[in-house]
C-alpha positions as CSV (number, residue, x, y, z in Angstrom):
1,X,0.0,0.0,0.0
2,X,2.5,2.5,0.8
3,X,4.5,1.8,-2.8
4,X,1.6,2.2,-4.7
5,X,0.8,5.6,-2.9
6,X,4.2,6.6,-3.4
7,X,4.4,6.0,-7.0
8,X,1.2,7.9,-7.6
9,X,3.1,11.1,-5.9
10,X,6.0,10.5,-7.7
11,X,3.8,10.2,-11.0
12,X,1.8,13.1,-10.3
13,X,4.8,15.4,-10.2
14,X,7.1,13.9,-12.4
15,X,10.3,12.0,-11.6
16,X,12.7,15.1,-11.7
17,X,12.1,18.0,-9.8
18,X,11.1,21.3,-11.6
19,X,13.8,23.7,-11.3
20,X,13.1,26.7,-9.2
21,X,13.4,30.0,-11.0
22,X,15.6,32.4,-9.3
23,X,15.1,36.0,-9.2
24,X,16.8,37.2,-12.3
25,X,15.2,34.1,-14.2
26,X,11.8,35.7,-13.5
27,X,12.8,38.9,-13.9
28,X,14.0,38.1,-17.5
29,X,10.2,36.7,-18.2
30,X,8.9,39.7,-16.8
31,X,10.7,41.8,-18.8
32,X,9.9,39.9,-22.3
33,X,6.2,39.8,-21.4
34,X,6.7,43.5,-21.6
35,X,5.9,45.2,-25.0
36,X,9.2,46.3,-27.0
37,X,11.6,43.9,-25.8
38,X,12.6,40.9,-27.7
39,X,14.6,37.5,-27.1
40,X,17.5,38.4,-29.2
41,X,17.6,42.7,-27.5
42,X,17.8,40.9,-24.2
43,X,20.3,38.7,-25.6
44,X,22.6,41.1,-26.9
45,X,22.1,43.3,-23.6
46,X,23.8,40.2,-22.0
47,X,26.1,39.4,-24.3
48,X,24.6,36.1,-24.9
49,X,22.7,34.2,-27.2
50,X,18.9,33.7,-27.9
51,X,19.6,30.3,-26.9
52,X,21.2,30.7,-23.7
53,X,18.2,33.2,-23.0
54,X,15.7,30.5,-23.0
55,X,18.3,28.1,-20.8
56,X,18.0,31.1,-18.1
57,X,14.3,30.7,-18.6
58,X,13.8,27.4,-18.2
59,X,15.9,27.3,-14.9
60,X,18.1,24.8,-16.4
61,X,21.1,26.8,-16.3
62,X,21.9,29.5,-13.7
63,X,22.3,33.1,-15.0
64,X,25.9,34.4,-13.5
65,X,26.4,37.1,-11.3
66,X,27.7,38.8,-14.4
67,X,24.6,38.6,-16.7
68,X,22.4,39.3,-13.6
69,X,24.3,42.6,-13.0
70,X,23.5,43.5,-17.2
71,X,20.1,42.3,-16.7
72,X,19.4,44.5,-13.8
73,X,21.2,47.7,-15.1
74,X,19.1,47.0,-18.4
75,X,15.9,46.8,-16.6
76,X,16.8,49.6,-14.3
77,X,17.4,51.9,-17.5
78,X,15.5,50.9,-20.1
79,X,11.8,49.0,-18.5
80,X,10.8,51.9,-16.1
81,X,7.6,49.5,-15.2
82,X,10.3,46.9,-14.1
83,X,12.7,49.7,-12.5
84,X,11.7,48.8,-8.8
85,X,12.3,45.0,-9.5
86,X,15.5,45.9,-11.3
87,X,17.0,47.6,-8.2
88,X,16.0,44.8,-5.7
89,X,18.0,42.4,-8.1
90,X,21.0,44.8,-8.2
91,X,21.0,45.3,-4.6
92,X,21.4,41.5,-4.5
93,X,23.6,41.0,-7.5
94,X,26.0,43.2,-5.0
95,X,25.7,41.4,-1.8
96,X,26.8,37.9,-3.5
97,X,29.7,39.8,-5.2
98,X,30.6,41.1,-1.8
99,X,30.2,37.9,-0.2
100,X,32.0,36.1,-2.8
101,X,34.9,38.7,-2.5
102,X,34.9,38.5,0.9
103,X,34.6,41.6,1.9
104,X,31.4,40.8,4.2
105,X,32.5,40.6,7.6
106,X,32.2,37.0,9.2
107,X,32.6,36.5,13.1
108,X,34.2,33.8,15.1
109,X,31.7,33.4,17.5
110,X,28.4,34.7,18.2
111,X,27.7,38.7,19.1
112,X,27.6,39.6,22.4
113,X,23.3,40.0,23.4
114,X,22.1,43.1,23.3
115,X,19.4,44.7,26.5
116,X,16.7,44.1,23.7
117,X,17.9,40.6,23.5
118,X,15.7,39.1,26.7
């Protein structure tokens, strides 16, 4: 009883999970729904091809830091519908460029609890 449950879960939803679309992937979809903007304009604004566009779409490749940042400078300049969504993505297109540089600040033990700690 429990196999065949299981196999109608697993059957239901597929045998591979569905890749989860990050925040740049959706912002990408966002901005092609948008009237003016075209696969290969996008593509060019990344320096990438029409193909790897619809990879980042899909989820089944990750967009890099890099192509992130031109994404959200692109939205940020040219979609002013998008602009608010562009700067949330730059803001954290810059925190895993920090954090990946290392320049964060990373303690060796825990901080000290503050009077508004109790």
């Amino acid at each position: 009883m429990k196999n065949s449950r299981r196999e109608t879960i697993v059957s239901a939803f597929g045998d591979t999970p569905k890749p989860r679309l990050t925040r740049a992937s959706a912002l990408l979809a966002k901005v092609l729904s948008t009237d003016g903007h075209d696969r290969t304009e996008i593509a060019s604004e990344l320096a990438v091809t029409p193909e790897r566009v619809d990879e980042y779409l899909s989820g089944a490749i990750a967009m890099p830091l890099e192509r992130q940042l031109c994404l959200a400078l692109f939205v940020v300049e040219k979609v002013p519908t998008l602009s608010r969504s562009g700067h949330v993505l730059l803001g954290q297109v810059r925190a895993a460029i920090a954090f990946h540089g290392h320049s964060t600040t990373v303690h060796q033990t825990a901080p000290l609890p503050g009077p508004r700690s109790f």
